[in-house]
Biopython code that builds the backbone (N, CA, C, O; Angstrom):
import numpy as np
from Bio.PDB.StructureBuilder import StructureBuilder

atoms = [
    (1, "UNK", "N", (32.553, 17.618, 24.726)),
    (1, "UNK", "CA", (32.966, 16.308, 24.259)),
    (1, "UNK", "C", (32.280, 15.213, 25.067)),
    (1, "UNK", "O", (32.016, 14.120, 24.566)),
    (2, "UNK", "N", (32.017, 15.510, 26.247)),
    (2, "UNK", "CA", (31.466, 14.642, 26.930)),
    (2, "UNK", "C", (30.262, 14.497, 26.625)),
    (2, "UNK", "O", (29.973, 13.339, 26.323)),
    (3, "UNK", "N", (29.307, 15.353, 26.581)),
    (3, "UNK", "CA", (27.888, 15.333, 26.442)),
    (3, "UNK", "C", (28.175, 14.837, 25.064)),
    (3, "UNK", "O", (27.598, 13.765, 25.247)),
    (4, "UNK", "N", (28.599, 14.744, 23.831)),
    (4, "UNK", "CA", (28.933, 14.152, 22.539)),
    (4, "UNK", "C", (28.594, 12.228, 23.283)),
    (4, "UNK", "O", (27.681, 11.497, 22.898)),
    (5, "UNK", "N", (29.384, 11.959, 24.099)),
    (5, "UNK", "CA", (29.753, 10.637, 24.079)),
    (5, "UNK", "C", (28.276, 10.147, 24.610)),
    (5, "UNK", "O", (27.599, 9.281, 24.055)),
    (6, "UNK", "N", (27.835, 11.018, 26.034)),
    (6, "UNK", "CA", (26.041, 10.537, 26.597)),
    (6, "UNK", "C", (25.278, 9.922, 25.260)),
    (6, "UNK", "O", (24.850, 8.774, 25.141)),
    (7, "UNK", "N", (25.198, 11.442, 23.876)),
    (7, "UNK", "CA", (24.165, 11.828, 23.516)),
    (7, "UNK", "C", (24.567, 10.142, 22.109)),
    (7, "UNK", "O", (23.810, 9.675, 21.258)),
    (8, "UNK", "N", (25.532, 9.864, 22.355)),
    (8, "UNK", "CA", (26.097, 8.549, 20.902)),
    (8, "UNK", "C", (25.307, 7.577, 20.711)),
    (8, "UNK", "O", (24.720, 7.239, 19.683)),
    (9, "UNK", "N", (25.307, 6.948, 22.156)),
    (9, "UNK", "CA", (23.908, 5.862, 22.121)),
    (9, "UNK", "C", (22.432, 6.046, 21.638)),
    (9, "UNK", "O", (21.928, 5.438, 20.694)),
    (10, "UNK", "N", (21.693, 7.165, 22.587)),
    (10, "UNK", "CA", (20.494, 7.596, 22.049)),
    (10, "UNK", "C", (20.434, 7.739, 19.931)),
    (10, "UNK", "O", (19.789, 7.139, 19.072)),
    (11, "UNK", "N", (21.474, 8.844, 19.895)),
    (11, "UNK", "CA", (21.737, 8.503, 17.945)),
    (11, "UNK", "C", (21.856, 7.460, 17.712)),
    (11, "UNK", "O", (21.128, 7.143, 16.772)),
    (12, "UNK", "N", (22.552, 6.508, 18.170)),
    (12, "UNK", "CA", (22.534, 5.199, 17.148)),
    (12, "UNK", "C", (21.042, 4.864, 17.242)),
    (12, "UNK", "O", (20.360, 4.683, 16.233)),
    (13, "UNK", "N", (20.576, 4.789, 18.445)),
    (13, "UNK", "CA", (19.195, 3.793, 18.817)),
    (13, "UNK", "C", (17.827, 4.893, 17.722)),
    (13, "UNK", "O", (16.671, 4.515, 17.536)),
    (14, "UNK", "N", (18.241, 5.818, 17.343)),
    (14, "UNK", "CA", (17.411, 6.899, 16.391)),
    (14, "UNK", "C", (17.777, 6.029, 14.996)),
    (14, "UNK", "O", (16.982, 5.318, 14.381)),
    (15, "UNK", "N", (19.185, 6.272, 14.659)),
    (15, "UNK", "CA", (19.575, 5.210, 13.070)),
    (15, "UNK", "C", (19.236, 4.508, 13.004)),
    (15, "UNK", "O", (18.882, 4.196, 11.867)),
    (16, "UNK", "N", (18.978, 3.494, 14.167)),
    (16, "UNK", "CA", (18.699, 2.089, 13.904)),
    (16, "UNK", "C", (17.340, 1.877, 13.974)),
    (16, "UNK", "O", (16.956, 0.711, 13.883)),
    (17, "UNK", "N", (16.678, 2.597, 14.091)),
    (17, "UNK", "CA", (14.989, 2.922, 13.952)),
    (17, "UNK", "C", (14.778, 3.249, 13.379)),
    (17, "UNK", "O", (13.608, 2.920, 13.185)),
    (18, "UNK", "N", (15.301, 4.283, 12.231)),
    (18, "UNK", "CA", (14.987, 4.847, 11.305)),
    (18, "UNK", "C", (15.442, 3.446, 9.904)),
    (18, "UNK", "O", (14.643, 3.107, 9.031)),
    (19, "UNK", "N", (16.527, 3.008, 10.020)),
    (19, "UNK", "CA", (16.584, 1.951, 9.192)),
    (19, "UNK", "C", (15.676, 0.842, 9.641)),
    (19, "UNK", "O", (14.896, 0.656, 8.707)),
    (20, "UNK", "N", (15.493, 0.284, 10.306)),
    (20, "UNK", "CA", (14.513, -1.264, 10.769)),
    (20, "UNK", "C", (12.805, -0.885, 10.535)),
    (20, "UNK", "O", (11.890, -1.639, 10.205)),
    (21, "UNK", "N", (12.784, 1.016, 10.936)),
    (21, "UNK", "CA", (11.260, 0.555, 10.739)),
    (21, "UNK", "C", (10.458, 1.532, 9.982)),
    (21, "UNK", "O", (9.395, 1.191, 9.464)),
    (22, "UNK", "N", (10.918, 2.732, 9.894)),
    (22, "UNK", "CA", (10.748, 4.229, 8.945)),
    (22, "UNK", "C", (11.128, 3.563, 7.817)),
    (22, "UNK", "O", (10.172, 3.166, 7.151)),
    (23, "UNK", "N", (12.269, 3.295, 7.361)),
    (23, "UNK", "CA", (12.974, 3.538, 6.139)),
    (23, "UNK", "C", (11.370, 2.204, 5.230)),
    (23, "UNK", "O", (10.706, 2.441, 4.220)),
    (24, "UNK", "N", (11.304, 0.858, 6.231)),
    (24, "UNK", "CA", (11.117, 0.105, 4.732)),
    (24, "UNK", "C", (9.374, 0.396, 4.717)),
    (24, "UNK", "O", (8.652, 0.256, 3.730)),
    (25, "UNK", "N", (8.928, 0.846, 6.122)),
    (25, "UNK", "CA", (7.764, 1.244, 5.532)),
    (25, "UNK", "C", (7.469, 2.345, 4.373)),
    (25, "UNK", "O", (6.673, 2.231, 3.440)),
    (26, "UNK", "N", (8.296, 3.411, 4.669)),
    (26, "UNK", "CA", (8.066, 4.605, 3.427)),
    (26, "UNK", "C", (8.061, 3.722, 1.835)),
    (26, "UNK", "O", (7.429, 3.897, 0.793)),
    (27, "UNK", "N", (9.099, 2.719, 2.269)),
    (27, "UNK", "CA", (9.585, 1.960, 0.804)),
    (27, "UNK", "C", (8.349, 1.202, 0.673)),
    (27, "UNK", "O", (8.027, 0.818, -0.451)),
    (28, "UNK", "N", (7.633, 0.944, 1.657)),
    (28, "UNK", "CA", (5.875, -0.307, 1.346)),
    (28, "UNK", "C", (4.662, 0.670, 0.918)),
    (28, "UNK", "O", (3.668, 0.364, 0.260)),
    (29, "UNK", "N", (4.977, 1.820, 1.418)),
    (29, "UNK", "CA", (4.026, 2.795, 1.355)),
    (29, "UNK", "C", (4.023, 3.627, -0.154)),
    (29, "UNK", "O", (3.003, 4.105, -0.650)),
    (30, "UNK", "N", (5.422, 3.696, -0.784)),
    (30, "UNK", "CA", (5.753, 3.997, -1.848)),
    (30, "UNK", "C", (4.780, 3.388, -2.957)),
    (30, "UNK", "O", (3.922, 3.982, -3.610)),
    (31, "UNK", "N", (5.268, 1.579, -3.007)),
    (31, "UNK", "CA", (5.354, 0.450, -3.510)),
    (31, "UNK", "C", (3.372, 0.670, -4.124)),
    (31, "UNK", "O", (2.685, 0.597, -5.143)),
    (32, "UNK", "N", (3.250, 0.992, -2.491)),
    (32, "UNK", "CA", (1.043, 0.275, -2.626)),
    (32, "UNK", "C", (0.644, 1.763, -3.504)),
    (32, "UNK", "O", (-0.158, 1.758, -4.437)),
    (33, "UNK", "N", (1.357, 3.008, -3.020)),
    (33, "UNK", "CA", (0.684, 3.753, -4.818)),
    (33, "UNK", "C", (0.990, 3.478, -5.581)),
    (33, "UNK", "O", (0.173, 3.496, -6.502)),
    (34, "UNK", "N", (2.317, 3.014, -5.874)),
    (34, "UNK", "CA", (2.357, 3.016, -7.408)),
    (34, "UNK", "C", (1.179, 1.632, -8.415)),
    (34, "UNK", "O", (0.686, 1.461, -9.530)),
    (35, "UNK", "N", (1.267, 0.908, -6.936)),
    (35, "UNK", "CA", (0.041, -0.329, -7.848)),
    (35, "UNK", "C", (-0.745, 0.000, -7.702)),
    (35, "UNK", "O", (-1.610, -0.830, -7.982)),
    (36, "UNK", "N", (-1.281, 1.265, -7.219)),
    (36, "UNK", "CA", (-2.549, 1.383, -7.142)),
    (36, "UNK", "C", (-3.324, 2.489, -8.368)),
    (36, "UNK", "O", (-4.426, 2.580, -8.909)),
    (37, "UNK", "N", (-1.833, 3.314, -8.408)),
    (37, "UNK", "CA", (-1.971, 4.228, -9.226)),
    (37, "UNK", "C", (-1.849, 3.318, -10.846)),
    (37, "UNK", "O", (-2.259, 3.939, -11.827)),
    (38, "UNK", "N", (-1.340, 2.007, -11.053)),
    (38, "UNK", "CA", (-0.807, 1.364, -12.128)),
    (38, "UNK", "C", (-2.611, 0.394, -12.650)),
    (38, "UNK", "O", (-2.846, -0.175, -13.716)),
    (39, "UNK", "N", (-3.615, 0.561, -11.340)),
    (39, "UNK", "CA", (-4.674, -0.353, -11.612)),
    (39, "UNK", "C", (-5.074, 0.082, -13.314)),
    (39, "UNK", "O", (-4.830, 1.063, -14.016)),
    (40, "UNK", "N", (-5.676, -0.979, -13.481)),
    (40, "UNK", "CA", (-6.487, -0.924, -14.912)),
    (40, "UNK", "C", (-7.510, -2.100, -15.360)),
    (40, "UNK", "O", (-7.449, -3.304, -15.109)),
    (41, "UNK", "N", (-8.472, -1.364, -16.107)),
    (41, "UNK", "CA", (-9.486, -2.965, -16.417)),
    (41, "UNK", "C", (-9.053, -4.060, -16.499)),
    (41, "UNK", "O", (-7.970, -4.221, -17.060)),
    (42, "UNK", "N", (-9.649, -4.975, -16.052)),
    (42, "UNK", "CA", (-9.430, -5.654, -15.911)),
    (42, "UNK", "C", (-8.410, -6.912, -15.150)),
    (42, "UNK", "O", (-8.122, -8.095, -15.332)),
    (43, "UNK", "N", (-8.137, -5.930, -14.314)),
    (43, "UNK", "CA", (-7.069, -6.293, -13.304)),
    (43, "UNK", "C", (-7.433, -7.317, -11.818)),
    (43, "UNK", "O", (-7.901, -6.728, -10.844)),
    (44, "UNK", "N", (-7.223, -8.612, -11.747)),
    (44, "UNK", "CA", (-7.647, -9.281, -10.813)),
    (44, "UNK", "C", (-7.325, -8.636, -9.397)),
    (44, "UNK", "O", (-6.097, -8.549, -9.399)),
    (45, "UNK", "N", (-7.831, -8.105, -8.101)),
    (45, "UNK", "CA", (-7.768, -7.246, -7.253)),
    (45, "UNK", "C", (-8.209, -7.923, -5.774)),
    (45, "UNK", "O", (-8.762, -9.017, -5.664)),
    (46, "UNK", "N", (-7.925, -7.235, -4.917)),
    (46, "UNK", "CA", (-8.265, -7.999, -3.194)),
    (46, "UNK", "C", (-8.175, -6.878, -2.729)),
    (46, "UNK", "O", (-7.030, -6.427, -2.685)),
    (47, "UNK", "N", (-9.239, -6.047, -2.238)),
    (47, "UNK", "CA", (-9.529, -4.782, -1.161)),
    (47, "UNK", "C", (-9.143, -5.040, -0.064)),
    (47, "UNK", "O", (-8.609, -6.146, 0.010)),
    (48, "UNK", "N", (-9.203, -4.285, 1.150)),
    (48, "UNK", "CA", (-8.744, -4.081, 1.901)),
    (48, "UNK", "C", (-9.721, -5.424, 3.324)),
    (48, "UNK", "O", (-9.366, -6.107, 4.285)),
    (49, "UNK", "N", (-11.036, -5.115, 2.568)),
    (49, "UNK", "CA", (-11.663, -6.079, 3.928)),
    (49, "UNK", "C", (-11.988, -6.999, 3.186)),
    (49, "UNK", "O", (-13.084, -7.517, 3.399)),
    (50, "UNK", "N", (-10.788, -7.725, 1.592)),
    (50, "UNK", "CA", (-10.812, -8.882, 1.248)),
    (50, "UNK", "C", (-11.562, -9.205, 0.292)),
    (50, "UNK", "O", (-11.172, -10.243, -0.244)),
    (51, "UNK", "N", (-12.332, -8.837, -0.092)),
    (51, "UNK", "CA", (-13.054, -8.566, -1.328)),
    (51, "UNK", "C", (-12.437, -9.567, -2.311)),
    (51, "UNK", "O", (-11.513, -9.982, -1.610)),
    (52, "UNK", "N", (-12.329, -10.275, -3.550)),
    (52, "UNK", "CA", (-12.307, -10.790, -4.295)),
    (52, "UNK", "C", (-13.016, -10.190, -5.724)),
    (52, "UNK", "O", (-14.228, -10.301, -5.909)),
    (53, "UNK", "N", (-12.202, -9.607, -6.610)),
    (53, "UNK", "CA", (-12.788, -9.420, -7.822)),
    (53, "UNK", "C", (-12.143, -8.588, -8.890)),
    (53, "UNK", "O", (-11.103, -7.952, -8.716)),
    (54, "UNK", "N", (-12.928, -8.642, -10.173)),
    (54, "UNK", "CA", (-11.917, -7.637, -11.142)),
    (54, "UNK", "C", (-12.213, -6.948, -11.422)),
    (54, "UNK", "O", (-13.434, -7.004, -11.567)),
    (55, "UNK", "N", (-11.479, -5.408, -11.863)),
    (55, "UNK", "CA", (-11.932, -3.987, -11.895)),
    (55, "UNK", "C", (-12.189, -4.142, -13.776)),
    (55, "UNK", "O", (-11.708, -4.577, -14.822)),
    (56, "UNK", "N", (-13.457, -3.324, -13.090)),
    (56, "UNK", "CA", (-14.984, -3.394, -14.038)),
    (56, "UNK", "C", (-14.831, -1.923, -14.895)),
    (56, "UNK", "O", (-14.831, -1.798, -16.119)),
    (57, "UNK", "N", (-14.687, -0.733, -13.752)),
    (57, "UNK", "CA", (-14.491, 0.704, -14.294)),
    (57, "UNK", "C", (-13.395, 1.139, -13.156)),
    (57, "UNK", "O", (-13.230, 0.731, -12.006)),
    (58, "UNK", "N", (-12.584, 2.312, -14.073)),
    (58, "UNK", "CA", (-11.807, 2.574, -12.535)),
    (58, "UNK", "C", (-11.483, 4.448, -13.105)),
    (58, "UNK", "O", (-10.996, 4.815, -14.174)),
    (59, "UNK", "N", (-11.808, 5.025, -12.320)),
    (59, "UNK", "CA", (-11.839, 6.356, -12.492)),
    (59, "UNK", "C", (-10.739, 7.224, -11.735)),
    (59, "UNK", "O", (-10.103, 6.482, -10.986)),
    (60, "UNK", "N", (-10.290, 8.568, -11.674)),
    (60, "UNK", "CA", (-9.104, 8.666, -10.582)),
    (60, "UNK", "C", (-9.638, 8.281, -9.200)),
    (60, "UNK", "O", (-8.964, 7.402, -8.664)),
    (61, "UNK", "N", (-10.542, 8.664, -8.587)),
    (61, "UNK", "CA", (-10.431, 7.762, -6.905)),
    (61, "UNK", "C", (-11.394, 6.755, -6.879)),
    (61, "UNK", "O", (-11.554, 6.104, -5.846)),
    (62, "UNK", "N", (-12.110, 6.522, -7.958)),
    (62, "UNK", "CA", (-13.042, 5.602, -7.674)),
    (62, "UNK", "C", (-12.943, 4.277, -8.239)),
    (62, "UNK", "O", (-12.479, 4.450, -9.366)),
    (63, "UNK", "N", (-13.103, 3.254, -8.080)),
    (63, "UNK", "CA", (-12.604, 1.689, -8.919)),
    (63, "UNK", "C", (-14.226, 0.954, -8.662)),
    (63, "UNK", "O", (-14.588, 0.824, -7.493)),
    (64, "UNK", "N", (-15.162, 0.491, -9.791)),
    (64, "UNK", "CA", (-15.787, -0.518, -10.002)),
    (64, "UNK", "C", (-15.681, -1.942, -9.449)),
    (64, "UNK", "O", (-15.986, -2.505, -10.500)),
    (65, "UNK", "N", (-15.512, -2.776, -8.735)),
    (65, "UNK", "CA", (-15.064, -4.203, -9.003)),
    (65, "UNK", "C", (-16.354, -4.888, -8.986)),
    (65, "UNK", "O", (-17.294, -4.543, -8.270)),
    (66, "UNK", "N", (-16.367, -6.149, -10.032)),
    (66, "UNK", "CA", (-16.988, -6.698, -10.260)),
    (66, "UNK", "C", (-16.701, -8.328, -9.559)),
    (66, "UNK", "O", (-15.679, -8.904, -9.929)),
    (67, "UNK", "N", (-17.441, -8.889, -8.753)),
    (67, "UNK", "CA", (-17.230, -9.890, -8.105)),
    (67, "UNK", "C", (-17.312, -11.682, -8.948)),
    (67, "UNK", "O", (-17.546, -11.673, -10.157)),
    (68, "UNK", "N", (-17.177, -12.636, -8.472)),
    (68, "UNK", "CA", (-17.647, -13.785, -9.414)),
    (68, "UNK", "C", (-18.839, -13.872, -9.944)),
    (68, "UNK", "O", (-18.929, -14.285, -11.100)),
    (69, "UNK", "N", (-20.288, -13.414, -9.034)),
    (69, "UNK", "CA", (-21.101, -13.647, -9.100)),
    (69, "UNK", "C", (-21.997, -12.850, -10.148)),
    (69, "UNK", "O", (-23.075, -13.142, -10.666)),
    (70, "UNK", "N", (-20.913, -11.395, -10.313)),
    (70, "UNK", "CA", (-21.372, -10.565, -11.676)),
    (70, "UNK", "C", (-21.944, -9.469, -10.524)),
    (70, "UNK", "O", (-22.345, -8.433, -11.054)),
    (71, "UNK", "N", (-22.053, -9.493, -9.154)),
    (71, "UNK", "CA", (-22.269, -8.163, -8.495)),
    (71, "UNK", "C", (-21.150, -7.153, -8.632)),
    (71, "UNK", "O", (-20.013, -7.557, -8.873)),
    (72, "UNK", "N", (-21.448, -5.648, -8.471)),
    (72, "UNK", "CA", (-20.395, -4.560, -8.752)),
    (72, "UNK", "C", (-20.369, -3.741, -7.882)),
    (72, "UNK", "O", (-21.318, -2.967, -7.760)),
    (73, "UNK", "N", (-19.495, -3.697, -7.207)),
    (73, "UNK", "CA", (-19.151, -2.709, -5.493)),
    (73, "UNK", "C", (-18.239, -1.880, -6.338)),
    (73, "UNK", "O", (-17.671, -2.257, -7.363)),
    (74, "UNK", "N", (-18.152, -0.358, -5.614)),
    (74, "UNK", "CA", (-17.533, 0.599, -5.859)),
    (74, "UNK", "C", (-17.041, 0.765, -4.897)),
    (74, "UNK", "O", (-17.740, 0.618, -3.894)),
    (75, "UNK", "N", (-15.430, 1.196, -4.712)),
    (75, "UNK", "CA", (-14.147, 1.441, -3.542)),
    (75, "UNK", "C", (-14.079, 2.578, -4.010)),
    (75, "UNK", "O", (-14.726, 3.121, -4.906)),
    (76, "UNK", "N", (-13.065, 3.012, -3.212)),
    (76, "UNK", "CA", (-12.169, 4.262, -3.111)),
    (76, "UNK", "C", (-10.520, 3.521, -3.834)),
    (76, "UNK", "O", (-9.717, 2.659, -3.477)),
    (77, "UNK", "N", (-10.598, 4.002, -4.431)),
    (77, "UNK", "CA", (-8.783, 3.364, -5.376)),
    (77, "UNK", "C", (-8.109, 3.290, -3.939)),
    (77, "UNK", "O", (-8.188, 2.111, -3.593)),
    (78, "UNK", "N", (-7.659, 3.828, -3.232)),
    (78, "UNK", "CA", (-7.185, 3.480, -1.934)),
    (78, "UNK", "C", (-7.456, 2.595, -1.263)),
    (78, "UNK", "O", (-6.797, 2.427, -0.236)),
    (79, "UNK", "N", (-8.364, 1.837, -1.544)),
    (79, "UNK", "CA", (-9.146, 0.388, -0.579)),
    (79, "UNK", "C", (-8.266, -0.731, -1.398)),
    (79, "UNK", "O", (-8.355, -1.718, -0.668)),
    (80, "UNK", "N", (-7.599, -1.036, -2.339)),
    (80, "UNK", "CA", (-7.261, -1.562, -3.217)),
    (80, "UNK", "C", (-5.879, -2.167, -2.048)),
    (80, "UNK", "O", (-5.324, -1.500, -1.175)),
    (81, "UNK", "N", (-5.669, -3.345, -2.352)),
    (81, "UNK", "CA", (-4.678, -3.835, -1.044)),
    (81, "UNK", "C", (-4.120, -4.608, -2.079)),
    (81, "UNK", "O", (-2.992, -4.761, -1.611)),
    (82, "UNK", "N", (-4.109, -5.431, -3.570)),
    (82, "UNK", "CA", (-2.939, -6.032, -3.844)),
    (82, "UNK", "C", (-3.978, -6.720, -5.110)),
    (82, "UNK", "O", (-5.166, -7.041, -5.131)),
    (83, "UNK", "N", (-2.870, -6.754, -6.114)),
    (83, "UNK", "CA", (-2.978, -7.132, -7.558)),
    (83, "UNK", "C", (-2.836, -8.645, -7.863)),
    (83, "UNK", "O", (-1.795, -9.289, -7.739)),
    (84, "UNK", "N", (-3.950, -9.084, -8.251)),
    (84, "UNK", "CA", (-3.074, -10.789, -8.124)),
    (84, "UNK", "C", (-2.922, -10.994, -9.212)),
    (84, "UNK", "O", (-3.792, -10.577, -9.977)),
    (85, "UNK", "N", (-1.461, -11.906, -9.909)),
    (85, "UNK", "CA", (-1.059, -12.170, -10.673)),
    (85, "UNK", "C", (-1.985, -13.330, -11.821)),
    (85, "UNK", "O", (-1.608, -13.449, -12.987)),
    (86, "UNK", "N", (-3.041, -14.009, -11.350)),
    (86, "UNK", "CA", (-3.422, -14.752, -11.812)),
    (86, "UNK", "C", (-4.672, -14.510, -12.402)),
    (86, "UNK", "O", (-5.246, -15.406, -13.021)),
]
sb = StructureBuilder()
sb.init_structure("model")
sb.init_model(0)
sb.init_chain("A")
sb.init_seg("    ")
for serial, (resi, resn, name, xyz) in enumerate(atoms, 1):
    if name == "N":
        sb.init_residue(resn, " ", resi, " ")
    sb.init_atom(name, np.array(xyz, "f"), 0.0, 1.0, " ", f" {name:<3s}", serial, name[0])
structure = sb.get_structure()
């Protein structure tokens, strides 16, 4: 019973880590496949080292983007960092 009461603190300070910093990353980590897995032509896009542009061709790991200027870089669908609404 005693060693129960030592070991109470260390568990909470485990829960409370697991909620504040495990739990909402798995939930961010979830979130970025499913948009990534959801890409499609024509989809306005921002890679990872910022890139600017819209997907041109997109294959299972590979994505086209086509920039303003009409140049076309090829990523890894995983380089893909966020969908812009506009």
């Amino acid at each position: 019973m005693n060693t129960l009461i030592n070991l109470a603190p260390i568990i909470l300070m485990f829960v409370i880590f697991y909620f504040l910093l495990i739990r909402p990353q798995q939930k961010r980590q979830k979130q970025v496949k499913q948009m990534q897995s959801d890409l499609k032509k024509g989809d306005s896009v921002v890679t990872i080292g910022g890139f600017h542009g819209t997907v041109h061709t997109i294959d299972e790991a590979i994505v086209v983007i086509e920039g303003g200027d009409g140049t076309k870089l090829t990523y890894d669908r995983s380089a893909i960092r966020e969908v812009k609404n506009s």
